[in-house]
N, C-alpha and C positions, 0 to 999 in steps of 0.2 A: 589532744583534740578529741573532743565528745565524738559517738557515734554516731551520733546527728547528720554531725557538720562535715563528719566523713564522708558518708553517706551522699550528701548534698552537692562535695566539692567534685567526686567521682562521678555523680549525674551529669554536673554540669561539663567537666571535660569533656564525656562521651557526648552531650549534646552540640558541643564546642566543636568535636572532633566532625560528628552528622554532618555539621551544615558546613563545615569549611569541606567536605568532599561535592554535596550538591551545591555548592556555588564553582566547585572546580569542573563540572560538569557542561559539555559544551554541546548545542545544538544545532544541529550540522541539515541544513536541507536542500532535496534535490529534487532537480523539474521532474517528470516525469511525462511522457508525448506516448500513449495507445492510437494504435493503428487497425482499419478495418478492412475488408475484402470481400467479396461473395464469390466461390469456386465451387459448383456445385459439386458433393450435396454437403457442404458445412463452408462456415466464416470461421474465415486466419485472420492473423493480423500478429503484431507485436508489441512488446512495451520498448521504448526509449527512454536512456537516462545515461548522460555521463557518468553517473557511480552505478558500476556491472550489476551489486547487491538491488538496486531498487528491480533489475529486468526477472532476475529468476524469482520463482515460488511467488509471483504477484496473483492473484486470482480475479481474473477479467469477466466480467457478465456481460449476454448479448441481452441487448434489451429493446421491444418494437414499441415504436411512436405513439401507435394507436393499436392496442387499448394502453399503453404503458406499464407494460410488465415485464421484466424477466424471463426469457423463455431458454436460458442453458448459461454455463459460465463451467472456466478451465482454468488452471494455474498455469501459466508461465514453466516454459523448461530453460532450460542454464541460459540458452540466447535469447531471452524474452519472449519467444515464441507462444503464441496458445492459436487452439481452433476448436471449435465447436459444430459440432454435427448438427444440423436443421436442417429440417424442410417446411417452411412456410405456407403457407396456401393466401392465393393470389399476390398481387404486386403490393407490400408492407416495406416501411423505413425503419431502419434498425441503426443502433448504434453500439460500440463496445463501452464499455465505464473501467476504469481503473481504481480502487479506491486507495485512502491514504493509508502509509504503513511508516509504523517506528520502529529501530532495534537500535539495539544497544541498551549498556546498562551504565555505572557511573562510570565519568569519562569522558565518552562521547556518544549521543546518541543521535541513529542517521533516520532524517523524518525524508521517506517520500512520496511526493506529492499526488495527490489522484487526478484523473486527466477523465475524459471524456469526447469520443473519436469524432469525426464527422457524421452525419448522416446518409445512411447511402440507401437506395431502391432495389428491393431483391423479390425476385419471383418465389 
């Protein structure tokens, strides 16, 4: 066999080999429910999800209605827990956002989902 075709037959295995791992690859996802509160002087709230990975290390932003911005945001501890210290001036609606998150690598990988809380009225 030329070294060509050596060459050629080696590429193509190892590209043979690539794709039969990401086609073995499985995409796994899960709800995710952010929750919101006002206890002065910060908003708690938590992530939910039947898979425990989507609640910790999730990074949650408070964000008010009007003007539409971001005004704090916290990760998640082990129980999906977060809060953020504010104090707002006058009566603003505010809500928590969760965004989407994937991990894993070839396999399985766990996609979850971003959520976004109710709106609620805080002095």
């Amino acid at each position: 066999m030329s070294t060509k075709r050596l060459i050629t037959a080696i590429a193509s295995a190892v590209l043979l080999g690539t794709t039969a791992v990401a086609l073995a690859t499985v995409v796994v996802h899960h709800d995710s429910r952010v929750t919101i509160t006002k206890t002065m002087p910060y908003f708690a709230g938590k992530v939910h999800s039947p898979e425990p990975a989507c609640q910790s290390g999730r990074r949650v932003t408070l964000n008010a209605v009007e003007p539409g911005e971001s005004v704090g945001s916290d990760q998640t501890n082990a129980d999906g827990e977060w809060r953020i210290n504010f104090q707002g001036e006058g009566v603003v609606h505010y809500f928590a956002k969760v965004k989407r998150r994937s991990d894993g690598t070839a396999g399985t990988i766990h996609v979850c989902k971003s959520d976004r809380s109710p709106v609620i009225a805080a002095p």
